[in-house]
N, C-alpha and C positions, 0 to 999 in steps of 0.2 A: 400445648406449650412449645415454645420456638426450640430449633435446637440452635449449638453455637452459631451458629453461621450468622447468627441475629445482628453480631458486633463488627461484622464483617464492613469495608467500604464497595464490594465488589457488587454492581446489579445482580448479576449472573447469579451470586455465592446468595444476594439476601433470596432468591428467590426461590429458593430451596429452605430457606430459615423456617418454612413450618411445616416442611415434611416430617412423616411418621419414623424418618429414618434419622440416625443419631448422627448424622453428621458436623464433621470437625472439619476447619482448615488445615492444610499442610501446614505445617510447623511441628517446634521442638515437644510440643506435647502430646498429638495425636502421635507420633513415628514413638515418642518413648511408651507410649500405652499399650501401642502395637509389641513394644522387646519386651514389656512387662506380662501383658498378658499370654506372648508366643502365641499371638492371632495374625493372621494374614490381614493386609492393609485391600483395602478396594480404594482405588484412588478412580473417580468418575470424573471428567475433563467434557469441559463444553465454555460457550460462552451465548450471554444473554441472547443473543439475536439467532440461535442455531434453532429451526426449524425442529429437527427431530427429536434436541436433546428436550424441548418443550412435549415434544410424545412420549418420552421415554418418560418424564415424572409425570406426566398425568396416569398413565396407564400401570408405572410400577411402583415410583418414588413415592406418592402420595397413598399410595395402598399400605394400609394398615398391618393386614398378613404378610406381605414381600417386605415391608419395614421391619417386620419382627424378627424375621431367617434373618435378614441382612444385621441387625444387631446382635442377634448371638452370635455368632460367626465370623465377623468381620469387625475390622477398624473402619468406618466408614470415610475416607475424606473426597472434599468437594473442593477442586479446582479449575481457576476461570485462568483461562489459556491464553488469553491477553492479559492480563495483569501477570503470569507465570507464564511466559514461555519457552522458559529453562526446563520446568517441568513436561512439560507437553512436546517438546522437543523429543526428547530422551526415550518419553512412553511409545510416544506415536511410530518413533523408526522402533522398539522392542516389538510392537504390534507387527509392524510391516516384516521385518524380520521372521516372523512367526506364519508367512503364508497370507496374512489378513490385510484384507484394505484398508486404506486408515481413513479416518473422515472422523464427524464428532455427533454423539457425544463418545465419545472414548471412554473404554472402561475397562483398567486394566488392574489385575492380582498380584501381589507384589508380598516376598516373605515378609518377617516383621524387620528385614534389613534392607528394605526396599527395593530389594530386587526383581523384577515381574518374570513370571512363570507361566500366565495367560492373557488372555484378553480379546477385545473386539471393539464394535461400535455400535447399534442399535439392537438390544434384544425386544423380541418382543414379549409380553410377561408371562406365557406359560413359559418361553424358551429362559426366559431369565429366574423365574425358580425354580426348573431344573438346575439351570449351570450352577445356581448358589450352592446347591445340595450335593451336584458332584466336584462340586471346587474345593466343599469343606472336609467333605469326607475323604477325598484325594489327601487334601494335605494334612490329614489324621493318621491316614494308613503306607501314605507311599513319600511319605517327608523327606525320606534320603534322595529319592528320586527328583523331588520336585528341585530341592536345595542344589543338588548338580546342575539340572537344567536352568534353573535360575544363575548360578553361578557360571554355564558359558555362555548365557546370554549376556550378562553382566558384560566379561569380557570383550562380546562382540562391539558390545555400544560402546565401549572404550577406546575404537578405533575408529581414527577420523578418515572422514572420506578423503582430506589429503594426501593419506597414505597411499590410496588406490589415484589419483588423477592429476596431484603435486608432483611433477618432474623438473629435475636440473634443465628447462632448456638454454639455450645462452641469449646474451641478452640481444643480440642484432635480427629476432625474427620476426621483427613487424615492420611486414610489408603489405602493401595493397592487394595484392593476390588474393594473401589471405583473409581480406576482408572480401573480396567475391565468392570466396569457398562458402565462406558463412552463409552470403546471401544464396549462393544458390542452394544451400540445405534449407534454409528460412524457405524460398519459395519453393520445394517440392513438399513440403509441408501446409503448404496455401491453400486455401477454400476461396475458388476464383471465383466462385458465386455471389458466395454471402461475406466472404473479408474472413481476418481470423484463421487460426488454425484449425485443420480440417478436423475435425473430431466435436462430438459431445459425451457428453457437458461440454458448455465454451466458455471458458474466464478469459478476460480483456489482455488481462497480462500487457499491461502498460509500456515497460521498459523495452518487450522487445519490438513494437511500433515507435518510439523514441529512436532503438539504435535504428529503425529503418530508416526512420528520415536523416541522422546521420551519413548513414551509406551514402540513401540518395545524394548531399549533398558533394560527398567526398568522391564518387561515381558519374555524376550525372546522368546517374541510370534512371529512365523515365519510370520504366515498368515499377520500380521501389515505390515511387510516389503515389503511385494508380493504384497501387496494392495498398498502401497506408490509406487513401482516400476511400478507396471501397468500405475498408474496414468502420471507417468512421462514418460514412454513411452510412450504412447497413447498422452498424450499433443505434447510430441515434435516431434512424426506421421504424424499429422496432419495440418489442417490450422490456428489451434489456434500462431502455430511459425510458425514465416517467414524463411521459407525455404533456402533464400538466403542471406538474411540479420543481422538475428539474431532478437531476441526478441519477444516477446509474445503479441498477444491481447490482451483486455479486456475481454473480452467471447467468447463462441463462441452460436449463436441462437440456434444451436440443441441439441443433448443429444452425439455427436458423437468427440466431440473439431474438427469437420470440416467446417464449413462454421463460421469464424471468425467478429463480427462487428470490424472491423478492427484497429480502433484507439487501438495506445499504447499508454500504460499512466507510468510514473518513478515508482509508487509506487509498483505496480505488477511485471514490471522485479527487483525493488531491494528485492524484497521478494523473488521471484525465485532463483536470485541470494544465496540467503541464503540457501535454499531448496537444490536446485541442488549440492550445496557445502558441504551440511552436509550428501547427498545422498550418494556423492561421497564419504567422506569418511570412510563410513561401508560399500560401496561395489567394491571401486576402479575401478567402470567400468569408461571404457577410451569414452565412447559416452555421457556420464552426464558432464565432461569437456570439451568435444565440445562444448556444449550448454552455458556454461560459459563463453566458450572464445569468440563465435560468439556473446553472449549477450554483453559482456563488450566493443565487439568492435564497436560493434551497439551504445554501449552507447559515446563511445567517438567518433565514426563519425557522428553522427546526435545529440546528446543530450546534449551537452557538451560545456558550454560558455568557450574562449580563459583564462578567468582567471579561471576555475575548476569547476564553480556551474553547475548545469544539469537542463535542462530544463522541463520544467512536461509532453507535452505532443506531439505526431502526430495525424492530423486529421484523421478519417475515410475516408475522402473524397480526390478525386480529380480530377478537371473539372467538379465539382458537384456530381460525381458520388462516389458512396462508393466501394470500392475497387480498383478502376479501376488502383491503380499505382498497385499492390499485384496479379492483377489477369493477367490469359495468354490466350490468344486463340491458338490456332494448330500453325497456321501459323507464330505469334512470338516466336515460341520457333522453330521453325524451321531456320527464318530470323536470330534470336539470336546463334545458336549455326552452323551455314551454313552447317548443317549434317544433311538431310533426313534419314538417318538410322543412327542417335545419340538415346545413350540407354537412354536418357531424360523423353521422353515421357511418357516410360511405366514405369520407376524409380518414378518418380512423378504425377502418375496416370495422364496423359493428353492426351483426346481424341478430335479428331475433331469437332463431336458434342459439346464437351464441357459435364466439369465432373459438373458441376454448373450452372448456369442460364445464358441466352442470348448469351449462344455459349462460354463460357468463364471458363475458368477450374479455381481451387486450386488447389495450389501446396501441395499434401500432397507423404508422401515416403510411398516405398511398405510396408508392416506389414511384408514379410519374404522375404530377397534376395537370399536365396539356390534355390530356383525352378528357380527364372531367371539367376542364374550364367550358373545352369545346363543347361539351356534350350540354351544358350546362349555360353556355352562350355569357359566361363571365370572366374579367380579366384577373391578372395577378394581383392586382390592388385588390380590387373588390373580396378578391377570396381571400386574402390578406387580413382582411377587415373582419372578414364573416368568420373566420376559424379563432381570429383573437378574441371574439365578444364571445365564439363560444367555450372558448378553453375558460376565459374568466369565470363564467357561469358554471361549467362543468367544478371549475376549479371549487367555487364557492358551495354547490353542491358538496363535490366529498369531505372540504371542512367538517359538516355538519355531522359525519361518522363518526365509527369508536376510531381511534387512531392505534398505528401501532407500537407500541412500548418500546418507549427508549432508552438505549443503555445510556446514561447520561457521565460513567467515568470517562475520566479526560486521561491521554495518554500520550507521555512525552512524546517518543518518536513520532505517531502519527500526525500531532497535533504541528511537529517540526515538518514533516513531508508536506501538509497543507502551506506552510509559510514557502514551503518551494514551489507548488504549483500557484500560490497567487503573488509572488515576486514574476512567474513567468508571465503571467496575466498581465501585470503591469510593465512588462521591459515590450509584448505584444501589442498591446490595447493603448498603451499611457493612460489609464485611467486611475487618478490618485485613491477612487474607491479602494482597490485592490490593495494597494501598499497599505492603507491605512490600517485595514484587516489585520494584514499580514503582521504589522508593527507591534498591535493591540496585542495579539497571541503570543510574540516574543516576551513581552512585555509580563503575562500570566505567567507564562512559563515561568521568568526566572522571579517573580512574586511567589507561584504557588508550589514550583517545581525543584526549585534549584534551593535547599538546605544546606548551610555547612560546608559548602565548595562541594557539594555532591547532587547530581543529579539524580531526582526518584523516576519512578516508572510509571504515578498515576494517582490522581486527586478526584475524590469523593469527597466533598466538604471539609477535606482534610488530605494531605499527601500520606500515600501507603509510605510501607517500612522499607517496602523492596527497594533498592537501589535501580536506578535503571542499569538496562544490558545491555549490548554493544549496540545494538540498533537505535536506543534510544542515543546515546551520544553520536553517532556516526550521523543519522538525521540532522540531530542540531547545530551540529558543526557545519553541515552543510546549509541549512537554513541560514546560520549565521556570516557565512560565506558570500551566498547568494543576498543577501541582505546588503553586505558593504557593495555589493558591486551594483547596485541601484539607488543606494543612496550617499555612499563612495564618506559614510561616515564612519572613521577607523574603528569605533568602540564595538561593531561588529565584525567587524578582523581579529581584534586584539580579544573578543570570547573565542572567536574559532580558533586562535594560533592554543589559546589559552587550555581548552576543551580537546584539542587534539594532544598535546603535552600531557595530560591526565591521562587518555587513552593508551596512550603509551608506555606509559609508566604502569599502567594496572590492569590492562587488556593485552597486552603484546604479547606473544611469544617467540622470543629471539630463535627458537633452535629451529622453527619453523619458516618464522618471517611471517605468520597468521597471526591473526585474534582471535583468542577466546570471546564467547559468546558473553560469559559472565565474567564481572571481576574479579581479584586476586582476594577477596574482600567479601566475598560474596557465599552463601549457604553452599556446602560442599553435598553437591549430591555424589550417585553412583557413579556418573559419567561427566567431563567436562568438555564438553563441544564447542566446535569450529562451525559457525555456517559459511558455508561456501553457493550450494547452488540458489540462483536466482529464480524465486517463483513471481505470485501475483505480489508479492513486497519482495524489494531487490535484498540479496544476501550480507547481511549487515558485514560482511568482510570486503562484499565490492565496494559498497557506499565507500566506506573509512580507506579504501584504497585510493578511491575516486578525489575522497579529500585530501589525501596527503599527495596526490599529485596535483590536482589545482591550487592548492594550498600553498604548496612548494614553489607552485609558478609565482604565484602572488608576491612569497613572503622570500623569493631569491634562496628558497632552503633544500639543497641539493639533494643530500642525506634524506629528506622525505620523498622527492622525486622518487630518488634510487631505488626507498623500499616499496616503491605503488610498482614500478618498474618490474621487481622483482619479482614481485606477490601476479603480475598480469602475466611474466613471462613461464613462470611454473604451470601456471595454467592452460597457457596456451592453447596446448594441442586440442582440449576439452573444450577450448571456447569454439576455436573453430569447426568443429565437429558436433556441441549441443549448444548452437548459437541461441535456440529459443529459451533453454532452462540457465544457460547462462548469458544471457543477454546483455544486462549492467553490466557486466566483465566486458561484453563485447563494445560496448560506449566504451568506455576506458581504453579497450584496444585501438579503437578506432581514434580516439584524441592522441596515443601516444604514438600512432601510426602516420598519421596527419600534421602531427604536430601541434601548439599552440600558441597563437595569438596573442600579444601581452599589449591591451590598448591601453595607453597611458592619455589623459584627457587633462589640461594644465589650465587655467584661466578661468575667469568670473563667468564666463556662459559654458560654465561644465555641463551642468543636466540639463541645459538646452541639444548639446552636440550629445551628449550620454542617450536621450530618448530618440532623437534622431538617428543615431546609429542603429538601438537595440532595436527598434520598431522590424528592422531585417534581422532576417535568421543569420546567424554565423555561429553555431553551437561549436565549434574552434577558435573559442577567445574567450578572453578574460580582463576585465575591465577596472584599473585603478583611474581616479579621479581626485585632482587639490585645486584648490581656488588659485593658492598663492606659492604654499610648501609643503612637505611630509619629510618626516625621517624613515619613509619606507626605503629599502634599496632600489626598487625599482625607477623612481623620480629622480633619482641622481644622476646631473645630466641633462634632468629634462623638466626645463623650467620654463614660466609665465615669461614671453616677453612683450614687455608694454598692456598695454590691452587689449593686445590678443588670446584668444582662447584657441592652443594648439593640438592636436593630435598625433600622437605616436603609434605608429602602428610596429611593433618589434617583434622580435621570434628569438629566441633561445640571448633574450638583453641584447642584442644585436636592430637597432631601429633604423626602418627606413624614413627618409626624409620627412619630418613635421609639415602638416599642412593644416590648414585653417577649413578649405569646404568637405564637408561632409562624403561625396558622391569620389571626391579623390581617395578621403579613406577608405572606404567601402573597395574600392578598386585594390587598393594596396593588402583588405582583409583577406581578398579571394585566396580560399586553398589551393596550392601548389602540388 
């Protein structure tokens, strides 16, 4: 018989609906059953596509006997961390707190007032019905003890990390300096081999190659760029991208981006998406639009619901095993491509032993193809030709496997960071595919997402209850942002002016100058957090930072400026100092540092001069566009004359001289 979880929208949550174990969602019923019956709460956290949380229910969850301990003893609840990450927030620093790693599935003990008293992440099942046994009996015999410890850990999570790294700085201390400080912590943290920062496990961590091509621009420091290129080579080298498919892992376990944990998640290729696209246009190499185009098509053959939303994620697994649809032995790539002497093999490093564990290769591409042309007495065409008929073949081969389960909920924020990486696609490429996309998604969004002037957090055939959390708005307002400034159509200003106003009003916290994570409106748990540090998704306080200063440029609205201003300069001294974890922050230093760009575009050939412009990088500007008029502030002033189509290139509403060709404003954009 299913247990609740059955009525659940969550992949994650139904995939638990017929374990032996009695589990409930988080809500007002499971937490009152916990005060009712004076049983300690298990709250387990994971999401669909997590590799181990997938071992941990085969080997405990589905077990009959460990289901039985677990129902006497415990309130059982099951939470999926992307639909909740309010929740998982809170547990995961309690975990960390307590000496322990965090990672997922998580699984933490919590009195019946939801306060957690222990926890970890993967048991393995002898180690997991012991701990049930002395978890219960503990809190039968030592209740007073555990109730304290509970009660100053409570306390601890009550304390924002603004507390420790929010300082009064004043507001005059963005200077260029300190954007070299950054950079040079950024590179003695470099792996000048492989790209990436030097350590494994290696996640891409998107934002902080974004602020480096920043620097480089603002620096014209070469070395920045050489290091952002590495990085992107070497990523898409390897097993970190699927070779055949398009798109990127999560990480990859080594220090090499070769042995990939496999699950891909939306929010890392729509960042890539970005990356690759702004790569592209300060170096116009034609292999970085590969990787765009094989991504975007990855995205719409597998990720992509029939009316536009994109789904969050593919499992690492299949048939249980992890990798097993991604990986190749000898003999299927020979069955695949029906050529014992196909240049495959050795093109994608694959040997018969196997490049990888249990006889089984990655597909990763040679590091230089001149020694095998040579060796091989064929040209770059020819091998051109030879590797595409076999990747198609290859490709059509792995179709034919079990594939890996997809989490198919759709989820505001991410599904908004995707409409920002394929607005960059299109302002790089001009290719109206990309907008079209991008449009379609808005579009879902505020069909499936957006109820009652309130934005939700996530649609399964139906929008969840949750409300979205600051990430989901701060996303969409920038999507929405980014939207009018490619199609310079105000109805996407007028949701971002609109959506940021809300924010405000029910995220803000005046005594701080932050925002809350959740709204004013929103389930009161123990703790109410601030995210501030920037990981592999940037910290929904930089984004909503980041908007309310470009935003403020846009919309001439000072008072927003001031608070992005104020929110970057608190920070400061921490950005300079942990440029890589707070990286986003460091974009935003960098824009208020450098200054911005206000291109105003007037006349009937607007998005002819608008795609001609953005096709170059100038990530210090921001671009309003009218055929004829607007009652935006900015246009005041600066109007059509006759039929011509004029450009403004201005700084702080102060405009230098209007001209008509293109290559003069591009001169007039350069940073100062």
């Amino acid at each position: 018989m299913p247990n609740k979880l059955i009525h659940s929208t969550s992949p994650y949550l139904l995939q638990h609906a017929h374990n032996p174990v009695n589990w409930q969602e988080w809500g007002s019923e499971s937490l009152e059953e916990a005060k009712n019956l004076d049983k300690p709460i298990l709250v387990s956290i994971g999401y669909s596509s997590c590799h181990w949380c997938h071992v941990m229910e085969r080997e405990s969850f589905e077990n009959h006997d460990v289901g039985k301990v677990m129902n006497e003893s415990f309130v059982c609840i099951k939470v999926d961390r992307e639909e909740r990450p309010d929740i998982d927030h809170i547990y995961m620093e309690a975990v960390q707190a307590m000496g322990m790693n965090g990672g997922w599935p998580l699984n933490v003990f919590l009195t019946p007032n939801q306060k957690p008293f222990y926890g970890g992440t993967y048991f393995p099942p002898q180690n997991w019905v012991r701990l049930l046994a002395q978890i219960a009996k503990t809190f039968e015999v030592k209740r007073d003890e555990i109730n304290q410890s509970a009660d100053d850990l409570a306390n601890h999570l009550q304390r924002s990390d603004l507390d420790r790294f929010a300082k009064d700085e004043s507001l005059g201390n963005f200077e260029k300096d300190k954007l070299d400080q950054q950079f040079d912590i950024l590179k003695s943290k470099f792996d000048n081999k492989w790209g990436g920062i030097e350590k494994a496990p290696k996640f891409v961590m998107p934002s902080v190659w974004l602020w480096l091509l920043r620097y480089h621009v603002a620096s014209k420091n070469k070395t920045a760029l050489d290091m952002l290129l590495l990085t992107l080579k070497q990523m898409t080298h390897a097993g970190l991208y699927d070779q055949l498919g398009g798109g990127f892992s999560r990480y990859s376990v080594d220090g090499e981006w070769f042995a990939p944990h496999f699950e891909k998640m939306l929010y890392d290729n729509a960042q890539l998406l970005s990356l690759y696209a702004e790569a592209y246009s300060i170096t116009k190499d034609s292999s970085l639009k590969s990787v765009v185009d094989e991504t975007v098509g990855w995205l719409q053959r597998e990720m992509t619901h029939k009316d536009g939303g994109f789904y969050s994620a593919l499992d690492a697994d299949s048939e249980g095993i992890e990798g097993k649809f991604y990986a190749w032995t000898y003999d299927e790539m020979v069955d695949a491509t029906g050529d014992i002497h196909s240049v495959m093999p050795e093109y994608f490093q694959i040997t018969k032993e196997g490049n990888w564990e249990h006889g089984l290769n990655i597909l990763c591409r040679m590091e230089s193809t001149t020694s095998f042309m040579k060796d091989h007495n064929i040209n770059q065409n020819d091998l051109d030709i030879l590797v595409g008929e076999g990747k198609k073949k290859m490709f059509a081969f792995r179709e034919k496997k079990v594939r890996p389960t997809l989490d198919d909920k759709i989820l505001t924020g991410w599904n908004a960071m995707t409409v920002q990486g394929l607005v960059d696609c299109y302002k790089a490429f001009a290719d109206p595919i990309f907008l079209e996309i991008a449009v379609k998604n808005i579009s879902f969004i505020e069909s499936n997402l957006i109820i009652s002037n309130k934005v939700h957090r996530a649609f399964k055939n139906k929008h969840s209850t949750t409300e979205g959390f600051l990430e989901d708005y701060a996303f969409l307002i920038q999507a929405y942002s980014s939207l009018y400034q490619v199609t310079f159509e105000e109805k996407f200003l007028n949701e971002a002016e609109r959506w940021t106003n809300y924010v405000l009003k029910n995220f803000y916290d005046s005594k701080d100058g932050f925002f809350h994570f959740s709204s004013v409106n929103a389930e009161q748990l123990i703790a109410k957090k601030k995210e501030v540090f920037d990981n592999v998704i940037p910290s929904s306080n930089s984004v909503m930072a980041r908007n309310l200063f470009r935003l403020g440029t846009l919309l001439d609205n000072n008072e927003w400026k001031r608070k992005a201003i104020e929110m970057t300069s608190k920070l400061s001294g921490i950005i300079t100092t942990e440029p890589v974890y707070m990286s986003n922050w460091a974009i935003l230093f960098s824009e208020i540092t450098m200054g911005i760009n206000e291109v105003v575009i007037v006349g009937s050939k607007l998005n002819k001069i608008r795609s001609m412009v953005q096709e170059n990088y100038f990530p210090f500007a921001l671009f309003l566009g009218t055929k004829s008029k607007s009652d935006l502030p900015l246009f005041l002033g600066r109007e059509a004359r006759g039929d011509k189509t004029l450009i403004y290139v201005c700084r702080n509403k102060v405009c230098q001289l209007p001209v008509e060709n293109v290559n003069e404003a591009l001169q007039q954009m350069q940073p100062v």
